[in-house]
N, C-alpha and C positions, 0 to 999 in steps of 0.2 A: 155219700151215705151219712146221715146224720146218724152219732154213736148216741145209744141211748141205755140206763143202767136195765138188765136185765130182770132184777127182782128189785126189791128193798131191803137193805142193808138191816140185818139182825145179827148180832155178835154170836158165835156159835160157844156155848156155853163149854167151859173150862175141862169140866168131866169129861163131856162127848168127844172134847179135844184130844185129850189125851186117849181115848179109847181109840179113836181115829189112828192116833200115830201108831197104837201098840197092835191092832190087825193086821195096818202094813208092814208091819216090820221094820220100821224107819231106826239105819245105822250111819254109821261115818260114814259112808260112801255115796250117801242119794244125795239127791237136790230136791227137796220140795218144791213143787209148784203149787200156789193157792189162787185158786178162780173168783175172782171177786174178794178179794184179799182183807177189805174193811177198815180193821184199826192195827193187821198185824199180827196180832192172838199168835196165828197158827204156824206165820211165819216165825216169829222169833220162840218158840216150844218148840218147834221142831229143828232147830239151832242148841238152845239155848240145856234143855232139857233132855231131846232124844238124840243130838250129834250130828244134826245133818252135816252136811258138809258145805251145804249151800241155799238159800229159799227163794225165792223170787214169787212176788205177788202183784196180779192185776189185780188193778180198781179202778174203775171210772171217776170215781170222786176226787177231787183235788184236797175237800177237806182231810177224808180218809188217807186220804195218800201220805199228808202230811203228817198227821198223825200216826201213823206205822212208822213212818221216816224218826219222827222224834223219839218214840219209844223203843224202837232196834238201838239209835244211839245214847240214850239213857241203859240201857242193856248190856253197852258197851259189845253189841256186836253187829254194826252197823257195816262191816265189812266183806258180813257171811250173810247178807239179806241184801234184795235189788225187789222195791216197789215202783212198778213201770205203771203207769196212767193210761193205761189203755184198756177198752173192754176184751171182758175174755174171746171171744170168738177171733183176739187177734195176735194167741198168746203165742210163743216160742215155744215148742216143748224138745227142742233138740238135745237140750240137755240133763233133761228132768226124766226122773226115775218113780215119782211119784205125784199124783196129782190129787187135792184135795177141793170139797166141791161142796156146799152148801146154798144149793141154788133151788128153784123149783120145778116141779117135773117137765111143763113148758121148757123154761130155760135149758133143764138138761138138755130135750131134744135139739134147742136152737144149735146147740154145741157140741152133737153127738156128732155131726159129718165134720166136724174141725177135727173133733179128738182121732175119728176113725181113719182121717188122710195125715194127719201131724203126729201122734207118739208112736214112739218105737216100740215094739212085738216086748213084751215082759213087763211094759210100765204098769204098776198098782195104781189103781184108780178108786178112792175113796170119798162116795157119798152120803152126806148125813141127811136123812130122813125120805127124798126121794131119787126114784130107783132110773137107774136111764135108758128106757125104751129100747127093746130090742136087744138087748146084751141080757146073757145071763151070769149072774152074780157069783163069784166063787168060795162067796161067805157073805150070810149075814146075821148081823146080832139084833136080838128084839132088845130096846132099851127097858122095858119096862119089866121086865123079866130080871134087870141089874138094881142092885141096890147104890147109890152113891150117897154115901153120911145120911144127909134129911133132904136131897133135893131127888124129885122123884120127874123121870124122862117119859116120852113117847114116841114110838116111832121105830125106824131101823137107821143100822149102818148097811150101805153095801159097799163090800170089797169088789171091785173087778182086775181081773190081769188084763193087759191089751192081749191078742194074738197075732200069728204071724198072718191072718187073713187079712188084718187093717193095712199091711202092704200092699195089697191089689190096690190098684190105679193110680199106683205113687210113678 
């Protein structure tokens, strides 16, 4: 199967980032996981600012790869972040408690029978701007309803929790 990138790479803006992490609830104890991971952004915020304990990001791009690589160790936390080069539909989530996901509603679905056989019953699943087919959302916030200094958003976040229903057919 030839891997092919899912959408096109657009940095998920800084505000939304952080809105992202403060829905899930991101403490010392999760691991982030970022779907299409980019230049890093989210991985090294959620280390760096909310304590994850751990971040691991897919990305198909070798540029991007590299650049998350260099910026976690200008960050000086290049020990608490693992960017794997592979596309998401081939991620790990055995050990991740939270997943973050800036993809398009297409893509969700491509990734929604990964997610539903691979994370474990409790994982936070946070999407910005679109929603992923068939699951219902256990929060979401309208950005345009939020005020951030002078940049103004559109769109939603959704939270999902996984359930223990994503068990079946394991």
């Amino acid at each position: 199967m030839k891997l092919v990138s899912l959408v096109t790479w657009v940095s998920t803006p800084v505000e939304v980032a952080r809105l992202m992490f403060h829905i899930a609830n991101i403490g010392p104890e999760d691991v982030v996981c970022d779907l299409g991971a980019g230049d890093g952004l989210l991985l090294i915020m959620s280390v760096k600012d909310f304590g994850a304990k751990k971040a691991i990001g897919y990305e198909i791009r070798p540029d991007l790869c590299r650049e998350a690589r260099l910026k976690a160790r200008l960050s000086h936390i290049q020990h608490r972040i693992r960017i794997i080069q592979k596309p998401a539909q081939e991620a790990d989530f055995s050990q991740v408690s939270v997943i973050t996901i800036y993809l398009t509603t297409e893509a969700n679905e491509i990734l929604r029978p990964h997610l539903e056989t691979k994370v474990k019953p409790g994982t936070r699943i946070v999407s910005y701007l679109f929603p992923i087919g068939r699951w219902q959302s256990i929060k979401e916030i309208d950005l345009a309803e939020l005020t951030f200094r002078e940049a103004h958003f559109v769109g939603k976040l959704y939270l999902y929790e996984a359930p223990q229903s994503f068990l079946k057919g394991r």
